[in-house]
C-alpha positions as CSV (number, residue, x, y, z in Angstrom):
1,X,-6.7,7.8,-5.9
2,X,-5.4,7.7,-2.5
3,X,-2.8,4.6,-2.6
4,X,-2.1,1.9,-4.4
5,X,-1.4,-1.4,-2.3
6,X,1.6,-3.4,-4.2
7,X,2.1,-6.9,-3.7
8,X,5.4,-8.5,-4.0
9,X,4.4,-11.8,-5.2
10,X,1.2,-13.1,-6.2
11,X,1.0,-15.0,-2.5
12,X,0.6,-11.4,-1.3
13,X,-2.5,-10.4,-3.2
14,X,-4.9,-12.4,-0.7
15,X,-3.4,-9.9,2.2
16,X,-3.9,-7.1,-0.3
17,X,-7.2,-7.1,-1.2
18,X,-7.8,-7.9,3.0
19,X,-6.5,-4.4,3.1
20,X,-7.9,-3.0,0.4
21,X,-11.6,-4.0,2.0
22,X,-10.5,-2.2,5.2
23,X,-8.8,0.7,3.6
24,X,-12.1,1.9,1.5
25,X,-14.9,0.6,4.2
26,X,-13.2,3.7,6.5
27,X,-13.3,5.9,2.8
28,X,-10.2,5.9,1.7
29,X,-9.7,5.2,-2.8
30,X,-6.7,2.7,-3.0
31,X,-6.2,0.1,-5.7
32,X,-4.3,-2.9,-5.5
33,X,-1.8,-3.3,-8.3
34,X,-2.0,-7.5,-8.5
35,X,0.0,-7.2,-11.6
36,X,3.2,-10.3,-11.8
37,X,5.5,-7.3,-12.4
38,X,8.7,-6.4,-10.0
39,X,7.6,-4.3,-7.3
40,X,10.7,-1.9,-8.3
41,X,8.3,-1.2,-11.6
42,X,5.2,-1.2,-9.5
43,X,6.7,1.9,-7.4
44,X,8.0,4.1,-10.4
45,X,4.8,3.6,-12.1
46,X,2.5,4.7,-9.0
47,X,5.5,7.7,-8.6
48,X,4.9,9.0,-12.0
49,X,1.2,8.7,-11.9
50,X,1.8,10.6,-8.9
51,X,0.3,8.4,-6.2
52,X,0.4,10.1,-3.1
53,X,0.7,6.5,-0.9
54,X,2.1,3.1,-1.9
55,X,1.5,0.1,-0.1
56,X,4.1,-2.5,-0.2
57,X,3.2,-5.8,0.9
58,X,5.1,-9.3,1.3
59,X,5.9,-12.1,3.5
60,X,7.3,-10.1,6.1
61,X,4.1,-7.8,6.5
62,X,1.8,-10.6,6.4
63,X,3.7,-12.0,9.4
64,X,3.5,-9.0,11.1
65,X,0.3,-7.9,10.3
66,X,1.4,-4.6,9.0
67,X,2.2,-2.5,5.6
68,X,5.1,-1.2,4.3
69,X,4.1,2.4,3.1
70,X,6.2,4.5,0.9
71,X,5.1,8.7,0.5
72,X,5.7,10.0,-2.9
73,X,9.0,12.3,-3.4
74,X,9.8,11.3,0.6
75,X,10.6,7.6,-0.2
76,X,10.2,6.8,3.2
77,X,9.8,3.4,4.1
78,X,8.4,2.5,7.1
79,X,6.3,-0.6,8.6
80,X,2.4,-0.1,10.3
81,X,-0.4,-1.4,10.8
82,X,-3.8,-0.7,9.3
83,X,-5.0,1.3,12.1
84,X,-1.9,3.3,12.1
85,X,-2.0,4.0,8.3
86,X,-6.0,5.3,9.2
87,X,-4.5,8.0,11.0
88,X,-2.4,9.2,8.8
89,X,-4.4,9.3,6.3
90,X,-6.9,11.3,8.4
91,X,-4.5,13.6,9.2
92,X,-4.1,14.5,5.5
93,X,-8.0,15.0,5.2
């Protein structure tokens, strides 16, 4: 597993499973976590099952078109697009 896609609140899962569909037509093995837990649990869970990507999706990324991702043990937050994730994840290839 590549990343896991974790929606806020169950509004969100729609937008996940969008991404999702685009994430694994290009190759890439991510799982959307649709469970109503808090996204705080979602996160350490993924962490500890060592998840190299999390995908953190809510009304502010649906707006904008674009995922939060988070890197295992880098924690780093940051906002992009589909497109933008792609290439990362090609870079790790």
């Amino acid at each position: 597993m590549q990343g896991k896609i974790l929606p806020i609140a169950e509004s969100h899962v729609g937008h996940a499973y969008n991404v999702q569909r685009e994430l694994m037509s290009q190759g890439i093995r991510v799982e959307v976590d649709d469970r109503s837990e808090k996204v705080g649990l979602k996160i350490r869970e993924a962490d500890m099952q060592k998840i190299p990507y999390m995908m953190v999706i809510g009304d502010k990324e649906i707006k904008n078109n674009s995922i939060a991702v988070r890197r295992r043990k880098k924690g780093n937050r940051r906002e992009m697009n589909v497109d933008q994730l792609l290439e990362e994840f090609r870079g790790q290839l």
